[in-house]
C-alpha positions in Angstrom: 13.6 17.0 11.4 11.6 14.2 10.7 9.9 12.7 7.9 6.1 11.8 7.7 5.3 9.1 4.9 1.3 9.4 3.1 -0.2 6.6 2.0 0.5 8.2 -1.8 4.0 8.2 -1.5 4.4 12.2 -0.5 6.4 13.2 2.4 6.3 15.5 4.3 9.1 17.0 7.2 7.9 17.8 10.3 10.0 18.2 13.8 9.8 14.7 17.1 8.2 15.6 19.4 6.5 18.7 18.7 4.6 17.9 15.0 0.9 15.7 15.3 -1.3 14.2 13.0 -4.0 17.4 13.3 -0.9 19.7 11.9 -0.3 17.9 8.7 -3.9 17.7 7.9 -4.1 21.6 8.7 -1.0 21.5 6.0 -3.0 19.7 3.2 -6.2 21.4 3.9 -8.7 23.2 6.6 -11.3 20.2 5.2 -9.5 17.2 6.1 -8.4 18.6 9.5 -12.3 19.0 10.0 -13.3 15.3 8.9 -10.3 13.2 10.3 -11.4 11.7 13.4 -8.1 9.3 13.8 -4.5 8.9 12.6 -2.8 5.5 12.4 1.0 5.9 12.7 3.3 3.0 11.5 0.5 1.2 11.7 -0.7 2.2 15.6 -4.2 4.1 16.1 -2.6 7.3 17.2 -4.8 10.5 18.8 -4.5 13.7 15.9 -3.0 15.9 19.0 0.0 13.6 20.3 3.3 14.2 19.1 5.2 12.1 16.3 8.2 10.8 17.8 10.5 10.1 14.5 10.4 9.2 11.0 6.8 7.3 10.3 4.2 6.6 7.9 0.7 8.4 8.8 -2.8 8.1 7.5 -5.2 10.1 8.2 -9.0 8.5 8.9 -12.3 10.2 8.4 -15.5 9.3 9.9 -16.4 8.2 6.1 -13.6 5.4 5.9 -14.5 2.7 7.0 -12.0 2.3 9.2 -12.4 5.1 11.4 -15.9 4.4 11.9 -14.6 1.0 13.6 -12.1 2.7 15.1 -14.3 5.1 17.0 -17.0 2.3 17.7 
């Protein structure tokens, strides 16, 4: 197992290689799965269907942020 830092401080175990970005959003709601368009981990843009490799801290961008809207441009 590995654990998956949010930005609030909550974490969250997931398993390398086989958890991604899309599946914890799915995990905190069907919503946020729907508007996040990116996911930064440890810092890295990171696609919401490639696999986490260890322990890491995620966020989760919507087109809203202002961030992923750069990110996408």
């Amino acid at each position: 197992p590995i654990k998956i830092t949010l930005p609030d401080g909550k974490e969250i175990e997931g398993l390398s290689w086989k958890t991604t970005p899309y599946e914890i959003a799915c995990s905190i709601s069907q919503g946020l799965a729907d508007n996040t368009v990116i996911a930064k981990v440890n810092g890295e843009v990171w696609d919401l269907d490639r696999v986490l490799e260890g322990d890491c801290s995620l966020q989760l961008l919507k087109f809203d942020d202002d961030e992923g809207v750069l990110l996408l441009c």
